[in-house]
N, C-alpha and C positions, 0 to 999 in steps of 0.2 A: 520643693518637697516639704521643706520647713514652714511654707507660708500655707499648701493644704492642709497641713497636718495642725495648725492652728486654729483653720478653719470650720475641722472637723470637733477641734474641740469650743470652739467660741460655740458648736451649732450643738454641743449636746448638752453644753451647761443651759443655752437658750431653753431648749425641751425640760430641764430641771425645774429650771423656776416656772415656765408655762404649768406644772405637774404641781409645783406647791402653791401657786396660786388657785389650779382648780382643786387642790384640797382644802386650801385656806374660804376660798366661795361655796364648796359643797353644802347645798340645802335639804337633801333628801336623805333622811335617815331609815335604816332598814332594823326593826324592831327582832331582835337575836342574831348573832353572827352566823348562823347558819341551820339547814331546813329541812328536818327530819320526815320523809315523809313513809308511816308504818301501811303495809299495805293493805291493812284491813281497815282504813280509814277510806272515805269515798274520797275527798279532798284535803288538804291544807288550807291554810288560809297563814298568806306573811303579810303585814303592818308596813304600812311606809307613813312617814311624819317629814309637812314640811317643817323646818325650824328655823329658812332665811324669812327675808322681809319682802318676797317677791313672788307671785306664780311662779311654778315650773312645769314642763312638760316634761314626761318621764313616761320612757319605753323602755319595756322589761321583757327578758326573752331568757330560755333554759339552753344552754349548752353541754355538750359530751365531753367535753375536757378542751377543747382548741379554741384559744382565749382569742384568736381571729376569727371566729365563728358569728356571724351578726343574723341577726332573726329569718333573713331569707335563706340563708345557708346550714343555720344546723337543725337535725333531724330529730331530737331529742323526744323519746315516744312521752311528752306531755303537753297540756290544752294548760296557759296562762289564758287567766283574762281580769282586768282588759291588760292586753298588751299596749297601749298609750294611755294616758290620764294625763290631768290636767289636774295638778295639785295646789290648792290656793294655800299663801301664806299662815299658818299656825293651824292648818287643816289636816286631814289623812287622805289614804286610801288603802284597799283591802287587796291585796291580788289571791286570786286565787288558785291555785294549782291543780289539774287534775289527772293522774296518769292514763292514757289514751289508749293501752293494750297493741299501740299498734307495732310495736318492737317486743319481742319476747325475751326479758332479762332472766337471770337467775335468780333460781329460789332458795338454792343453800348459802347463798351470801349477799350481802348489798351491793348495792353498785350507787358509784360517783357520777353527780350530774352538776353544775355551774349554775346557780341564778345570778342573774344581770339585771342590773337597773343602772338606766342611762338619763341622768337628767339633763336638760338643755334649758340656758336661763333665755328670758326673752330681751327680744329683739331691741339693740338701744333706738333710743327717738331719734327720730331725723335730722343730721345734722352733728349728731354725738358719736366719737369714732372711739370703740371701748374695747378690748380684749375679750372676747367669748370665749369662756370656757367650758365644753362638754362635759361634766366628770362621770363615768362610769363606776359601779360598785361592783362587788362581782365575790358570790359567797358558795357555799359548798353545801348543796344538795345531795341528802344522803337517801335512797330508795330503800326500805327496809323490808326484803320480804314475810310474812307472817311465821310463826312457829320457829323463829330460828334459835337455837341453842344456847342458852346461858345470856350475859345480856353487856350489851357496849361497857360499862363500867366493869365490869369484872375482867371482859377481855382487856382492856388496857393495864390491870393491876398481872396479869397474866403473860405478859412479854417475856419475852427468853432473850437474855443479851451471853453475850461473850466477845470473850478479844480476839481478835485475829491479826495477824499478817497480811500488809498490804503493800509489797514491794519491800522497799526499806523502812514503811513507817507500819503502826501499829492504825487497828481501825476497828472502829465498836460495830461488831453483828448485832442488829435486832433481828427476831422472827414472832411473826405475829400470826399464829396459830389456828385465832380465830374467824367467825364468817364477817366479821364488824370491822370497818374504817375506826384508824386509830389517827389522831391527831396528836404529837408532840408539841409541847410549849418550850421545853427546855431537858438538854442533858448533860448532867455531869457524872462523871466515872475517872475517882483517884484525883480532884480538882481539876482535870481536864476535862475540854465541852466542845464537840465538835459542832461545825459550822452548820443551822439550818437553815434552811429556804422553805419556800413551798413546794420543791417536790421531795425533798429530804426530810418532811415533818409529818408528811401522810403516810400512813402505811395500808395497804390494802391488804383484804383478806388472804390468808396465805401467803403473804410476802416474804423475805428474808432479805434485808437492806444492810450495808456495808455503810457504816457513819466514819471516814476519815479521822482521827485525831493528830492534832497540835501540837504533840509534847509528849512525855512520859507517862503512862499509867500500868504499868506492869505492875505493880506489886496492888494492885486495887483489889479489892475483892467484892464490891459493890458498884451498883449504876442506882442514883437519883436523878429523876425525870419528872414532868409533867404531863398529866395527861387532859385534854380538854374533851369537857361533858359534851349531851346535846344541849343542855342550854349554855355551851359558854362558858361553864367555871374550869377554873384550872385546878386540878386535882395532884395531889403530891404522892410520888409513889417511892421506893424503895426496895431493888432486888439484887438478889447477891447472882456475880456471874458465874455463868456455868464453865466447867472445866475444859 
């Protein structure tokens, strides 16, 4: 038992450094952390930059949220192209996005989609036995349908937080009221800051989320957070909780 159970850990620190080695080799950069697209726009267009010292090939494909999803399998109603390229060293490429109609989303709020970029380094010479590493990217595609009410920065300054009750501990409600994807960078309420991940930092239209806290914050009467734009910046907010 003692000798599997080693086993399974020798094999996941193995996948660790495999993972920070394909971070440490990644050559294709994606120009903004993530890809707004308004719908009264025909297309988008995202930036890829190579910045190693080698061609890469790089296949980019849209998912609906199931981060196992690879370009034969998700359905996501948009046209990328090109979906492969062939990016040379200190060069670009354009992809371009275009939403396909052929899925009918919603118009009174956005909706989350996945862009994926998967570079692959090439092939070592013959005779040369080297670790390949695939690294995939994988950013947050926001659909915005036209005419929608008030605008992504206001809704994030617009959060409604309160304390609640979560069993024996205390846990921060947010509710996000509006038709716009809110992204969290950081929260604190009373010096305590409960744990985020990536699904604990999205909040979708109309949500009302339960943030766990760590410690004491009963006598707070404020939540300081972060909120991030669509280009990326982290914005600083400040609201007192409701009762």
């Amino acid at each position: 038992m003692k000798r599997g159970l080693f086993g399974m850990r020798a094999l996941g620190l193995l996948m660790a450094a495999c993972l920070m080695v394909g971070q440490a080799q990644a050559s294709i950069v994606i120009t903004g952390t993530r890809v707004v697209y308004d719908a009264s726009q025909r297309e988008v267009t995202v930036k890829l930059n190579n910045d190693g010292s080698a061609p890469m090939l790089v296949q980019s494909w849209i998912d609906e949220g199931n981060v196992q999803a690879t370009p034969d399998t998700s359905r996501a109603p948009f046209v990328l192209t090109p979906p492969i390229a062939r990016i040379d060293p200190g060069k670009g490429q354009a992809l371009r996005i275009r939403f396909s109609g052929q899925k009918s989303l919603p118009r009174d709020r956005e909706s989350l989609f996945w862009l994926n970029v998967l570079e692959v380094p090439p092939a070592s010479a013959e005779g040369q036995n080297k670790l390949k590493i695939a690294f995939r990217s994988r950013i947050k595609l926001f659909y915005r349908p036209a005419d929608l009410p008030g605008n992504a920065m206001a809704a994030a300054e617009q959060l409604q937080w309160r304390l609640q009750r979560n069993g024996n501990e205390l846990a921060l409600e947010c509710r996000n009221d509006s038709p716009y994807y809110i992204s969290l960078g950081k929260v604190s309420v009373g010096g305590v800051s409960p744990d985020l991940d990536i699904n604990s930092s999205i909040l979708a239209p109309g949500e009302r989320k339960l943030l766990p806290l760590k410690g004491t914050a009963a006598a707070a009467s404020k939540v300081d957070y972060t909120s991030i734009t669509d280009l990326g910046a982290m914005i600083e907010h400040s609201q007192p909780l409701k009762p």
